[in-house]
N, CA, C and O of each residue as an XYZ file, in Angstrom:
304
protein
N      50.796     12.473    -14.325
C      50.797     11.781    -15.595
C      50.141     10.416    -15.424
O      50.422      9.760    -14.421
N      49.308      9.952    -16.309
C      49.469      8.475    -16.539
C      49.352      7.801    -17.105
O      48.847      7.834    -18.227
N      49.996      6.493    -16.243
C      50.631      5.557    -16.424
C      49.830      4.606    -18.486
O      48.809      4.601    -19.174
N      51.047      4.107    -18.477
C      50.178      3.397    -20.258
C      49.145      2.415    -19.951
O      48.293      2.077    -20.772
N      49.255      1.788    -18.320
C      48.202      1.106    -18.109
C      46.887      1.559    -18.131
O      45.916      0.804    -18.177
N      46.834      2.707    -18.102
C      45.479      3.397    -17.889
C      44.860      3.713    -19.176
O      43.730      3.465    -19.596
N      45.881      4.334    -19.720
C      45.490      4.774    -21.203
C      44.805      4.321    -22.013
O      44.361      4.987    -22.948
N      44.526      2.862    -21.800
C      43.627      2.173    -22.686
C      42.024      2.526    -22.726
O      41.456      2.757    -23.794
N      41.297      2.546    -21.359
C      40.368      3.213    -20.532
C      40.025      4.585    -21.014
O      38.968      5.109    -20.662
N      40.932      5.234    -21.860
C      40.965      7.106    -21.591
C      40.483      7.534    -22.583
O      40.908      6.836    -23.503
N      39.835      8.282    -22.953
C      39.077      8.691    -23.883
C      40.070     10.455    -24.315
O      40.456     11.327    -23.537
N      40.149     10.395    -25.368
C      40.314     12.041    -26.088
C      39.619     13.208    -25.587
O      38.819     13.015    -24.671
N      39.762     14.244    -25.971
C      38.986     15.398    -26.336
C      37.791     15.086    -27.194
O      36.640     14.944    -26.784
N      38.306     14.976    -28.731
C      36.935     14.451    -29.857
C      36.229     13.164    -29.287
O      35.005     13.192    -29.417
N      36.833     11.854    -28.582
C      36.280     11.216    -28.403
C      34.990     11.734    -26.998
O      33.919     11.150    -26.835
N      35.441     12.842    -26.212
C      34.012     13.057    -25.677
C      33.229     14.218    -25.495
O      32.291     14.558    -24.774
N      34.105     14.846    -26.623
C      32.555     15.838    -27.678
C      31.888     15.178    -28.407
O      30.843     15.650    -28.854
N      32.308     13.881    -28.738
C      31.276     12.989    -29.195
C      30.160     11.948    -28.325
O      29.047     11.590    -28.710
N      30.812     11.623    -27.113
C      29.623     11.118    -26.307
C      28.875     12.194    -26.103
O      27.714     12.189    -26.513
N      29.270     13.033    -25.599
C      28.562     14.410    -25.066
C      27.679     15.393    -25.819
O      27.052     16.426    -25.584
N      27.942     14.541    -26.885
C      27.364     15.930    -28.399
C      27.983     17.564    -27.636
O      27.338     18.349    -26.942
N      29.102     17.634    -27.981
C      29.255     19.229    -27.518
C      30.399     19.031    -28.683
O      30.695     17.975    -29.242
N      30.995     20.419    -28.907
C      32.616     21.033    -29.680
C      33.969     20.538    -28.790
O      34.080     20.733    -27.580
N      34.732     20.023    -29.431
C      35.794     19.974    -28.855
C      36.314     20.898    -27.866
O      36.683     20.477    -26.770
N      36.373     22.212    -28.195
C      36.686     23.077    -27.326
C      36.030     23.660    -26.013
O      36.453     24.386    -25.114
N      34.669     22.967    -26.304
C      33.710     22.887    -25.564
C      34.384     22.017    -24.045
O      34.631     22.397    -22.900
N      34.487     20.864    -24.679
C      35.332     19.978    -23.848
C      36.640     20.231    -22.761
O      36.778     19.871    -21.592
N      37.599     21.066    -23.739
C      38.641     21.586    -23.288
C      38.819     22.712    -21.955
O      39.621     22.717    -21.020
N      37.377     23.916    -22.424
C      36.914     24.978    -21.781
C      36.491     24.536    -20.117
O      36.977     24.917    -19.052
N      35.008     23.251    -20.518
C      34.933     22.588    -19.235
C      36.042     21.673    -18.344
O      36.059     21.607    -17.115
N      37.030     20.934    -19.339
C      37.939     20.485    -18.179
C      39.290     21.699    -17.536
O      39.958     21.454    -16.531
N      39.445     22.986    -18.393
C      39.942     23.922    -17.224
C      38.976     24.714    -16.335
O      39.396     25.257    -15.313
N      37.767     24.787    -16.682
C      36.881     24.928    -15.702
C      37.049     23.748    -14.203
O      37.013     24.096    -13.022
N      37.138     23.061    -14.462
C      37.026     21.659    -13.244
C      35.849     21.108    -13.772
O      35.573     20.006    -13.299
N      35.128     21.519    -14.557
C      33.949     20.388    -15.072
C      33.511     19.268    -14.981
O      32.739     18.543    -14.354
N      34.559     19.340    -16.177
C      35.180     17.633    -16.400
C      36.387     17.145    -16.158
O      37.120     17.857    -16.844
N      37.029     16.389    -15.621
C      38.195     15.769    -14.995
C      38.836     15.347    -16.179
O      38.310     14.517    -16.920
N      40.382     16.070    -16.504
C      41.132     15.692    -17.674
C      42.427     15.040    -16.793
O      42.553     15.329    -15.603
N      43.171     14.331    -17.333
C      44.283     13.975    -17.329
C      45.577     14.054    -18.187
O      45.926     13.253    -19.055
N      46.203     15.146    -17.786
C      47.206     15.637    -18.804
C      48.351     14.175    -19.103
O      48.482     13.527    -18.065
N      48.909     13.773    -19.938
C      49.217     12.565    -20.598
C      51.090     12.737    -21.042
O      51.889     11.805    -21.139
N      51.291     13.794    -21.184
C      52.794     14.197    -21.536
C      53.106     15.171    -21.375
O      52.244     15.794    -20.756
N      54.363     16.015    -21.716
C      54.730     17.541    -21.585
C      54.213     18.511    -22.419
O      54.396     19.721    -22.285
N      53.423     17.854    -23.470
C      52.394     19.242    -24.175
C      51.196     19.065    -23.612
O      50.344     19.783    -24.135
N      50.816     18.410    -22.779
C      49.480     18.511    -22.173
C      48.385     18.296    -22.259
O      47.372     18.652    -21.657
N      48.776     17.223    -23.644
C      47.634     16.299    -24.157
C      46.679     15.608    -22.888
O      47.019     15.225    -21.768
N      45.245     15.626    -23.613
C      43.936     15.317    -21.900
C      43.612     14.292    -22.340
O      43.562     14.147    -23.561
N      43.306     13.311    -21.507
C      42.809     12.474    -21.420
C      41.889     12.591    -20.594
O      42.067     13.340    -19.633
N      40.616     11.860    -20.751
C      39.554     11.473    -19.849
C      39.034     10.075    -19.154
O      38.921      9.164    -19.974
N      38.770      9.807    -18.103
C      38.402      8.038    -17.909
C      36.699      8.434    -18.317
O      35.772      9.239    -18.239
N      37.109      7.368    -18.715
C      35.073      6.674    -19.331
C      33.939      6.810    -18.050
O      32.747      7.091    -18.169
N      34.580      6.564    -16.980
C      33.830      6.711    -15.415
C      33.557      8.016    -15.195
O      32.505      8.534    -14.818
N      34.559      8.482    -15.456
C      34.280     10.126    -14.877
C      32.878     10.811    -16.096
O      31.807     11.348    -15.812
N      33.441     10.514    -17.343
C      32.182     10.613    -18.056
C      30.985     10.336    -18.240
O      30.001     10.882    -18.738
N      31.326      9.038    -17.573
C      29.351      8.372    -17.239
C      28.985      8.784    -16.122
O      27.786      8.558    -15.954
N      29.598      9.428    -15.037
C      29.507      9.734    -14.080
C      28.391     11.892    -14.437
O      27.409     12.602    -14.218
N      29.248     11.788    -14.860
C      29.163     13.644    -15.954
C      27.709     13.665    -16.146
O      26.815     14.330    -15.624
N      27.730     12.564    -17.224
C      26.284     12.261    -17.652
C      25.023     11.741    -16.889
O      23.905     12.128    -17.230
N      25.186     10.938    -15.943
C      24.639     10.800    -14.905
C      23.979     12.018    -14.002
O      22.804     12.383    -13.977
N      24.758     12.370    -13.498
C      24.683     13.676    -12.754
C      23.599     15.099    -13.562
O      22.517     15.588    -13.237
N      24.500     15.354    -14.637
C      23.343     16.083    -15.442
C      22.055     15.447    -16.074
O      21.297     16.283    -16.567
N      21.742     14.432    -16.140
C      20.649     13.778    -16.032
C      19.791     13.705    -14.925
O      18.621     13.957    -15.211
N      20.047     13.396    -13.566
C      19.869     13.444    -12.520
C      19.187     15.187    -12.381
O      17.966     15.230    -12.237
N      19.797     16.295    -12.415
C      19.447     17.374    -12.832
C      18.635     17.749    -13.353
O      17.952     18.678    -12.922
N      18.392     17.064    -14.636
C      17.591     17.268    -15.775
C      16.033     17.893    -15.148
O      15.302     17.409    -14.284
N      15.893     19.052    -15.899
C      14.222     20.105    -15.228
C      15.051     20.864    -14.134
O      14.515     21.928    -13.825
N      15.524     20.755    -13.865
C      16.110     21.914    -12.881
C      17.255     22.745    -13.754
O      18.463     22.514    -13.803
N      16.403     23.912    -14.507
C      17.414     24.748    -15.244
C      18.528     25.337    -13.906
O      19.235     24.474    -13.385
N      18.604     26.278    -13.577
C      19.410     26.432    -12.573
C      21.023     25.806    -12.248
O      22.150     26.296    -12.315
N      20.558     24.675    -11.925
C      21.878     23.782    -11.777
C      22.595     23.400    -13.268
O      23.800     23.313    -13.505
N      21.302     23.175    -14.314
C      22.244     23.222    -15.704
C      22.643     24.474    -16.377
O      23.711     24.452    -16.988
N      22.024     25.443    -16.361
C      22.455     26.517    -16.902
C      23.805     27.136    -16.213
O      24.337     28.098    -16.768
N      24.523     26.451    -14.680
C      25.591     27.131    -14.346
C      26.738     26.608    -14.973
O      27.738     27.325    -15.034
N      26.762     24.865    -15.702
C      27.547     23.907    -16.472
C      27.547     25.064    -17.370
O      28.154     25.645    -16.471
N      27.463     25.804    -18.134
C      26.708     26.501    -19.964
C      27.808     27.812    -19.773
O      28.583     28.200    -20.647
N      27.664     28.387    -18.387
C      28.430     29.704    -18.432
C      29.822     29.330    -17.983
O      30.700     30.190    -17.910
């Protein structure tokens, strides 16, 4: 879990199908994949995300970018 100190930092689900331009569930799918790094927040299992791990996300698949291969395995 964490802490409320962190929480400020943490981004939603909608909040990063919206950096990401993707569907919410989109979001959800990749962080039980291991995708994207969620942080479950209470006993229903609300996710949270840090902003780092996301610029980090984006980074990386940028970095990628022209090499279908490595992006098309993120897709399936």
């Amino acid at each position: 879990m964490v802490s409320g100190d962190q929480m400020g930092s943490m981004l939603t689900v909608r909040e990063v199908a919206r950096v990401i331009h993707i569907h919410s569930n989109t979001v959800r799918r990749w962080s039980d994949r291991g995708i994207l790094r969620a942080y479950h927040i209470n006993r229903r299992g609300d996710r949270r995300f840090r902003r780092e791990d996301i610029d980090r996300f984006l980074a990386d698949l940028n970095a990628h970018r022209g090499d279908e291969r490595e992006i098309s395995s993120i897709w399936e």
